[in-house]
N, C-alpha and C positions, 0 to 999 in steps of 0.2 A: 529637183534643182530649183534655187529660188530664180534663175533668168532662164526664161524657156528658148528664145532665140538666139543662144550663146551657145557655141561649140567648145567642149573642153580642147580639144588640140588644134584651138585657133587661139590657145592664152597665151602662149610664149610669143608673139609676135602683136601682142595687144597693146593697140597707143595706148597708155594708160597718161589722162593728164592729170589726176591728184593726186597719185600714190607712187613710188617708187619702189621696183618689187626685187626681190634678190630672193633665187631659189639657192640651197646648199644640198648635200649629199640627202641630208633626211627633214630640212625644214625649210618652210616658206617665209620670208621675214617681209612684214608689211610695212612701208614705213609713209605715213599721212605728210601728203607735199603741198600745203594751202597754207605755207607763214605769214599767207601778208595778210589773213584774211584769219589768221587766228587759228588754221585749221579746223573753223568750223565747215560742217558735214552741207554741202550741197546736193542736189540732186542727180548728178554723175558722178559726184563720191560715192554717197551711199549707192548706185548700183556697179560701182568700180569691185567697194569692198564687196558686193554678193559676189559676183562673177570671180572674186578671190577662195571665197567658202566654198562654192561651186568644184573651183580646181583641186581644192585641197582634200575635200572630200574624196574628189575621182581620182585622186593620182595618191597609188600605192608607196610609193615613196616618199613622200610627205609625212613625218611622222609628229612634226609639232609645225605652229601656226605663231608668229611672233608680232608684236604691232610694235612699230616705233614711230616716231617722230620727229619733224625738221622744225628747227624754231624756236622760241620761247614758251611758246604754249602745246603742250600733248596735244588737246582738242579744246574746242569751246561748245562742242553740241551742234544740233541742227543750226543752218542758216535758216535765217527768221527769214531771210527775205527768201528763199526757196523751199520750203519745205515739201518735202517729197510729196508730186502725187502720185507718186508710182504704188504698186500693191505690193511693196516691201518692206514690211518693219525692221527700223534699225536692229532689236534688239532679236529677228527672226537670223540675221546674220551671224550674231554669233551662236545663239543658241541651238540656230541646227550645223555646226561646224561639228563634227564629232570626233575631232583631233583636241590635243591639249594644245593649248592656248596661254601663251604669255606675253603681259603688257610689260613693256620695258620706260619706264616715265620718268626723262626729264625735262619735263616744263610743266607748268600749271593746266590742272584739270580743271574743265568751266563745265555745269550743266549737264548734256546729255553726254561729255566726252566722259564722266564717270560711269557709262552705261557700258563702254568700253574695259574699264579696269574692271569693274566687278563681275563683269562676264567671262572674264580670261581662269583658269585656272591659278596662275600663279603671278600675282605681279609684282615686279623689283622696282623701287623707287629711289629718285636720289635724295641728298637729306634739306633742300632748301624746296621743296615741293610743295605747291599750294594746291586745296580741292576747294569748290565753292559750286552750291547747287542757287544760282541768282534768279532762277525763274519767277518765284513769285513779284521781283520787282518787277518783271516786265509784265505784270497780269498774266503769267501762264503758273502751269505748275508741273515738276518731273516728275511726272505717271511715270513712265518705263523705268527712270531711277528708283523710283521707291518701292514697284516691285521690285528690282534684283537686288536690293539693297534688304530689305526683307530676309530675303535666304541668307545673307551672313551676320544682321547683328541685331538686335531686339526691334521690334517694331516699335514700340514709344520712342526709342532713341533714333530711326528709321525718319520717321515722323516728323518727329522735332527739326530737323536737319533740315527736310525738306520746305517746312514751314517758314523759317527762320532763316535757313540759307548762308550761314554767317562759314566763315574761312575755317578748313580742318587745316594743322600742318602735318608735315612728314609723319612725325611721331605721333600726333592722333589718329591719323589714318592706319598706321600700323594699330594702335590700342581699337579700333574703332572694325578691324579684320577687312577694312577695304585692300590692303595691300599685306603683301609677305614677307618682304625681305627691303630693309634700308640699306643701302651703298653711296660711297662716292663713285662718282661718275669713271676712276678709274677701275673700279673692282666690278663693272656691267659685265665688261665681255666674258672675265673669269668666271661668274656666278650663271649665265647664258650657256656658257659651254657643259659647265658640270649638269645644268635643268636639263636639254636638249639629249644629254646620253643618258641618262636616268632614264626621263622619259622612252626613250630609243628603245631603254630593255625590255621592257612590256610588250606583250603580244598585244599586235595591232588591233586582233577580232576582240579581244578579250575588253581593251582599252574604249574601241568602237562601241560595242555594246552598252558599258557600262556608261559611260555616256549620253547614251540614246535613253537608257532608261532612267536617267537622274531626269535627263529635258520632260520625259513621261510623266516622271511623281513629282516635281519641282516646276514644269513651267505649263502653267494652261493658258493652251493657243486663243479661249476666248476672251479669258479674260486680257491676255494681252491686246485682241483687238477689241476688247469696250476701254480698253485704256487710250490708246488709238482714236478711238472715238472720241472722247472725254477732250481730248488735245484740239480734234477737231473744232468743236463747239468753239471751246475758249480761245482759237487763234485768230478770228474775226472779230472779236469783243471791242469793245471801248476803251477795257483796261490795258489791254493787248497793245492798241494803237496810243495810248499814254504814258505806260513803259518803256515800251521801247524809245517815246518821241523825249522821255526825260533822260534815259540812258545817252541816246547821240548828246541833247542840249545840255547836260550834263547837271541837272537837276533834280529833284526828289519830286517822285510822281504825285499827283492829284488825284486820289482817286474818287468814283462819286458815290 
């Protein structure tokens, strides 16, 4: 379990204040509740969503894992001004989730909220949808992005992205394997329903497994935490507290 002090059948009755949860016959659907604030990941977000993988895990009846979204923006990544000190990586939330997982996106991906879409098994996108990886303006850079982003599409083009940061739309993101399936926002619940019973026919030990051993040959837990590290170093920096001071004044950074 990633929260050791969390009781699974103390989750239905869990104040939850960032997330809005709706359980159905076979799936859990998450839906990120911080619009005013971008739905960037605080640090009771990010241990809201553990204590979500947590349930979804234990409870047999949970056969898929769904994220959504309130607002304009999907996510905008870690809040700069909280960043977790807890001993949870964002990207340890989805990765040890061993159910299928779909992101459901309409509003704009910022930063680490694409650690979200590339982590889900399947994700449906609307067609006016912006991605943008901005970290290096603010003097940081998306380590946990550019691993998972690695597993689906060449690393020089992985790279470049990360580097440069400039705007995907709908349709590069689709050409680019960050997402699966382009909709209008009327054709979601149609496309949700048909994933959810697909998904459903699969034996669950069968689905569990193979899962567990993708995370095995696909994700190394050290390297995730020297990436973690890496984040570390660079969020006290210089460049760090220049970035982000031209981002609010709305200026192009100085860097030295």
């Amino acid at each position: 379990m990633l929260i050791k002090d969390q009781k699974i059948e103390d989750f239905i009755n869990h104040d939850f204040k960032f997330l809005k949860i709706k359980i159905g016959d076979s799936f859990l659907e998450i839906i990120l509740n911080r619009p005013e604030k971008k739905n960037a990941l605080n640090r009771l977000m990010i241990r809201e969503l553990a204590i979500c993988t947590d349930y979804a895990n234990a409870t047999k009846k949970i056969r898929v894992v769904i994220y959504k979204s309130i607002g304009d923006t999907f996510c905008s990544g870690l809040d700069l001004k909280e960043l977790s000190d807890e001993n949870i990586f964002l990207a340890d939330i989805f990765n040890k989730l061993h159910k299928p997982k779909i992101a459901v996106i309409d509003g704009n991906v910022h930063a680490g909220g694409v650690l979200i879409v590339t982590s889900c098994n399947y994700a449906i996108c609307t067609n006016e949808v912006m991605m943008t990886l901005p970290e290096v303006k603010r003097g940081l850079f998306p380590f946990q992005v550019m691993d998972s982003l690695f597993r689906i599409m060449s690393e020089k083009k992985a790279l470049d992205w990360c580097i440069r940061g400039y705007n995907l739309n709908a349709q590069q993101c689709k050409e680019f394997n960050i997402i699966q399936e382009l909709c209008s926002v009327e054709k979601i619940d149609e496309i949700l329903k048909t994933l959810i019973e697909e998904y459903s026919l699969g034996s669950p030990n069968a689905i569990k497994n193979g899962l567990k051993i993708f995370e095995e040959i696909y994700i190394n837990d050290h390297v995730i935490k020297r990436l973690n590290n890496a984040l570390d170093n660079l969020k006290n920096s210089d460049d760090v507290i220049e970035g982000v001071s031209a981002f609010k004044e709305k200026r192009l950074p100085k860097w030295k």
